[in-house]
TIMI-2910 file (N, C-alpha, C, CB; in pm, 1 decimal, decimal comma, always signed):
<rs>
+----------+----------+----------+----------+----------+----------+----------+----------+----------+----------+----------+----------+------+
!      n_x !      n_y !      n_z !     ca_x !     ca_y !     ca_z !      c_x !      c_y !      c_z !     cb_x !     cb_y !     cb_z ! resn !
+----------+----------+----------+----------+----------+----------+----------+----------+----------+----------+----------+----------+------+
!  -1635,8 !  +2320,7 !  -3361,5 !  -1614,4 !  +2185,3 !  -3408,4 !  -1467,5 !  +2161,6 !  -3444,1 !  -1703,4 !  +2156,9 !  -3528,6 !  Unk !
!  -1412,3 !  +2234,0 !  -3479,5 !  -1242,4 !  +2264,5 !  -3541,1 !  -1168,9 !  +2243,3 !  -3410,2 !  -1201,4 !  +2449,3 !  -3612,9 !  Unk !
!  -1239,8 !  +2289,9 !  -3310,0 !  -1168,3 !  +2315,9 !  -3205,6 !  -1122,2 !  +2190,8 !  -3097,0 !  -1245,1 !  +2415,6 !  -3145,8 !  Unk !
!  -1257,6 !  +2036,8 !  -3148,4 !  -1261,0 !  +1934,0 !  -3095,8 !  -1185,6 !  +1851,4 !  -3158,5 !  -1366,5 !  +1898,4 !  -3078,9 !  Unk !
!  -1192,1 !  +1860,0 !  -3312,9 !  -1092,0 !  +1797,8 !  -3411,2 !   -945,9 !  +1778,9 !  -3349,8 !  -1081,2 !  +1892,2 !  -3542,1 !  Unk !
!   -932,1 !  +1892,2 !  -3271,0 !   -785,4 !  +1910,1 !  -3208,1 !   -744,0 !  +1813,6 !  -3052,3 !   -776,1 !  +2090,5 !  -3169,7 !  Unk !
!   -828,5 !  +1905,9 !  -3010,9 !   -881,5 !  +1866,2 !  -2872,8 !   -835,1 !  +1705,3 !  -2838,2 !  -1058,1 !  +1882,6 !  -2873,6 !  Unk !
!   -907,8 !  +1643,1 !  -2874,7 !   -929,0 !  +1529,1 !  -2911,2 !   -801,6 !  +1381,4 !  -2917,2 !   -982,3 !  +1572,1 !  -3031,5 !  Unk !
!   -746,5 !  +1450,8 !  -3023,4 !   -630,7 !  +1361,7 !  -3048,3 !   -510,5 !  +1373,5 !  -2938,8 !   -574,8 !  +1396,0 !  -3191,9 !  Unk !
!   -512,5 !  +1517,2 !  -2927,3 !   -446,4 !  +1543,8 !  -2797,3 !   -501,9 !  +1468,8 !  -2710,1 !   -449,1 !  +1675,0 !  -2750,4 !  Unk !
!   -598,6 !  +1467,5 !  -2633,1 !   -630,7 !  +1431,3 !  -2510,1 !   -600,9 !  +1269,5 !  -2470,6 !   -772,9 !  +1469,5 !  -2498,1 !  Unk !
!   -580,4 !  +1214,4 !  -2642,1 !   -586,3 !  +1086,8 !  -2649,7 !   -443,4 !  +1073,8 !  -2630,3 !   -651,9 !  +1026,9 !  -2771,2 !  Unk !
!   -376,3 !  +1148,4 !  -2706,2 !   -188,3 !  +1117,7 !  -2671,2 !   -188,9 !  +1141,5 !  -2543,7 !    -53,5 !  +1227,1 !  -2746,3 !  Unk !
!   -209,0 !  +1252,6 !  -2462,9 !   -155,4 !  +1210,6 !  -2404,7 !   -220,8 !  +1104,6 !  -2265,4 !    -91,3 !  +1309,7 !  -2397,9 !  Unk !
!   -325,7 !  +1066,7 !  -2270,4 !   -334,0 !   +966,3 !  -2201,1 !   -283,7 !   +823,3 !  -2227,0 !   -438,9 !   +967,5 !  -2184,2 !  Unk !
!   -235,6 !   +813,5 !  -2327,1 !   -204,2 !   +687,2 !  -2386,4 !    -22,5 !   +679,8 !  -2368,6 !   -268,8 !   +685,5 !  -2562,2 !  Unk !
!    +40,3 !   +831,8 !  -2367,3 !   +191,7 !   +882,6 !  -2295,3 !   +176,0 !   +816,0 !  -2114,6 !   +204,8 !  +1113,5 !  -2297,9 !  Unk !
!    +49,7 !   +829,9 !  -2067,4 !    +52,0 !   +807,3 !  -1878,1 !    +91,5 !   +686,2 !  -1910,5 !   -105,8 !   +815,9 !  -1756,7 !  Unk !
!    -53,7 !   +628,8 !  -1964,2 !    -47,5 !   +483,4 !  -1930,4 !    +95,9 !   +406,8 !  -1993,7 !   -190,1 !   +411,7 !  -1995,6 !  Unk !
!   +167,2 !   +468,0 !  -2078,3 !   +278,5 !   +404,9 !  -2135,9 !   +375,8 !   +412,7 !  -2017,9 !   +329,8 !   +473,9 !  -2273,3 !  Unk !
!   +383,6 !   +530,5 !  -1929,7 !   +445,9 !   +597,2 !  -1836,8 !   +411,1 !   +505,6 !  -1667,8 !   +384,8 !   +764,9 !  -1855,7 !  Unk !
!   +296,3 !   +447,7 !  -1681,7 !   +292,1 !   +396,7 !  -1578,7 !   +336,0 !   +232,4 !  -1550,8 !   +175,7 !   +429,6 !  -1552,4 !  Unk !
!   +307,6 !   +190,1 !  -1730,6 !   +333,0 !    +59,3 !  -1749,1 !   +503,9 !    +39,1 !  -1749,4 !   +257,1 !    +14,2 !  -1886,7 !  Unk !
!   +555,7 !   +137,1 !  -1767,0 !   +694,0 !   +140,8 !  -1772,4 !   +766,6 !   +144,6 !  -1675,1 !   +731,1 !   +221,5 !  -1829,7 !  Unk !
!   +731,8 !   +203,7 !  -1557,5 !   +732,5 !   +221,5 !  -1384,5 !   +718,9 !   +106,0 !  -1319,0 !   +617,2 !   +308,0 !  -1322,6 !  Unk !
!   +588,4 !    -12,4 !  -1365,2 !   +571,4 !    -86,9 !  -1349,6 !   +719,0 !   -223,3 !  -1373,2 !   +459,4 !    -66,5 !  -1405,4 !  Unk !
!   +730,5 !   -158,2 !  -1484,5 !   +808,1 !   -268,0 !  -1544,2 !   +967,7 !   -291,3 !  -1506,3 !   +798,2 !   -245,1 !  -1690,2 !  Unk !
!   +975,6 !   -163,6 !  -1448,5 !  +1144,9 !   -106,7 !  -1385,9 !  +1100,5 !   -127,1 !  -1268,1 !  +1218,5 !    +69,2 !  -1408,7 !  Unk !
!  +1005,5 !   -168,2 !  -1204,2 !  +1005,8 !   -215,3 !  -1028,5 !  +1011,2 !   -108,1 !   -938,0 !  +1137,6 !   -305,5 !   -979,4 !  Unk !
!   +930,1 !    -25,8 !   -966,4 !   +903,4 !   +135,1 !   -893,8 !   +790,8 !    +95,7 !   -822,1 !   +865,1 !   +284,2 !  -1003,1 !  Unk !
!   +749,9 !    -18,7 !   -829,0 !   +577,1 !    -37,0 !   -694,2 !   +652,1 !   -142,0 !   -630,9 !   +362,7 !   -113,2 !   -765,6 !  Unk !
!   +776,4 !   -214,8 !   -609,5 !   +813,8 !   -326,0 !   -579,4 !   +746,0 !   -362,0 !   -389,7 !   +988,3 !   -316,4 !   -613,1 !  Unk !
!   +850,0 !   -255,2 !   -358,4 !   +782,4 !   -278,6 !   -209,4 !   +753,3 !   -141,9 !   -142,5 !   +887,5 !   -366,9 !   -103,3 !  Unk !
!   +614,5 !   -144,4 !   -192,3 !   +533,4 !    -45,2 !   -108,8 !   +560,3 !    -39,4 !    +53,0 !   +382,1 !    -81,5 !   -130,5 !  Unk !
!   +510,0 !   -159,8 !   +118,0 !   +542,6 !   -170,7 !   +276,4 !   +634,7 !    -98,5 !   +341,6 !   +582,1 !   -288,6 !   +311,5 !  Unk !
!   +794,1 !   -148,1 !   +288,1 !   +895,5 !    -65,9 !   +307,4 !   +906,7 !    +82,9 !   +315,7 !   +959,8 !    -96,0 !   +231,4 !  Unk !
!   +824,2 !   +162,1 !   +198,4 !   +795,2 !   +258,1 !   +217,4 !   +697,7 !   +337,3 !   +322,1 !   +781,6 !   +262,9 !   +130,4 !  Unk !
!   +623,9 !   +260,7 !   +366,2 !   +520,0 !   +291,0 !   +470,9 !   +649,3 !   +303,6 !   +595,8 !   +376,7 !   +147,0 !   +493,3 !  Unk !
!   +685,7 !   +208,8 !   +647,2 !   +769,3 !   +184,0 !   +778,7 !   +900,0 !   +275,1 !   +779,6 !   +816,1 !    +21,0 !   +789,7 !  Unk !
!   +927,2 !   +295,3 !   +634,7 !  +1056,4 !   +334,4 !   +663,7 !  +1066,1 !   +507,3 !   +718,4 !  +1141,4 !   +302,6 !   +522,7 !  Unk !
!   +915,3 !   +552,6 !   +756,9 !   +927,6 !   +669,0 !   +780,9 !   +892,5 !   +664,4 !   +955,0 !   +834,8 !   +755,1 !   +676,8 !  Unk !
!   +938,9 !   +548,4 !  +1022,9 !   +873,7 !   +523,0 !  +1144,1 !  +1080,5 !   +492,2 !  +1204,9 !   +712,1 !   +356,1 !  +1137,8 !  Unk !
!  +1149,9 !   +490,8 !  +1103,0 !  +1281,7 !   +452,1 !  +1156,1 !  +1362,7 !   +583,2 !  +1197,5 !  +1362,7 !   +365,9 !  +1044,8 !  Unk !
!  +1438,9 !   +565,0 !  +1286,5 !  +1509,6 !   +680,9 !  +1333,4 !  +1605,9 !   +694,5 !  +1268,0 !  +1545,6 !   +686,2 !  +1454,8 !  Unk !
!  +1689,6 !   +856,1 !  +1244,6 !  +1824,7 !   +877,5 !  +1131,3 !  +1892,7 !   +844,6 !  +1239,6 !  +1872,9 !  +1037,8 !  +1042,7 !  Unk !
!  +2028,2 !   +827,8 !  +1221,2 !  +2145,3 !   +830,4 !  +1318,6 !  +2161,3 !   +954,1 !  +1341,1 !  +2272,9 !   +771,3 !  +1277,6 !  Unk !
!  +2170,3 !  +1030,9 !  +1217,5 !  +2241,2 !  +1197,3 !  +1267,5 !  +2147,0 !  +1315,9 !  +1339,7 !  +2296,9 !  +1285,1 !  +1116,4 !  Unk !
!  +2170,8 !  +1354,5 !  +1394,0 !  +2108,6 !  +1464,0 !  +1448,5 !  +2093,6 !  +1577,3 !  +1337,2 !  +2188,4 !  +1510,0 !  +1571,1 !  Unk !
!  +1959,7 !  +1673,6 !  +1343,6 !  +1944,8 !  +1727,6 !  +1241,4 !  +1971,8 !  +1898,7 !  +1316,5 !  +1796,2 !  +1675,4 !  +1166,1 !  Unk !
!  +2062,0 !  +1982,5 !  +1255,2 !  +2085,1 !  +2049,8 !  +1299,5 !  +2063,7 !  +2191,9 !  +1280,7 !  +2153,9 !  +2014,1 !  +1307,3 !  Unk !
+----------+----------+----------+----------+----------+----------+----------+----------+----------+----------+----------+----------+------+
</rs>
């Protein structure tokens, strides 16, 4: 029972650290344009990889 007492509050920080972490990602424009990211792995480099 001691052991959940603990458990517990932890588990709660740190899910409540993500979601602070994700809302914050959100908020700095880190999902802005997904799309871009899809395509941009369909574009060719200029340089040759050597």
């Amino acid at each position: 029972m001691n052991g959940l007492a603990i458990l517990i509050p932890i588990a709660l920080g740190l899910g409540l650290l993500g979601l602070a972490a994700f809302f914050w990602s959100l908020k700095n424009g880190q999902f802005d344009d997904p799309e871009g990211d899809a395509r941009r792995i369909f574009m060719e480099d200029d340089e040759p990889c050597d």
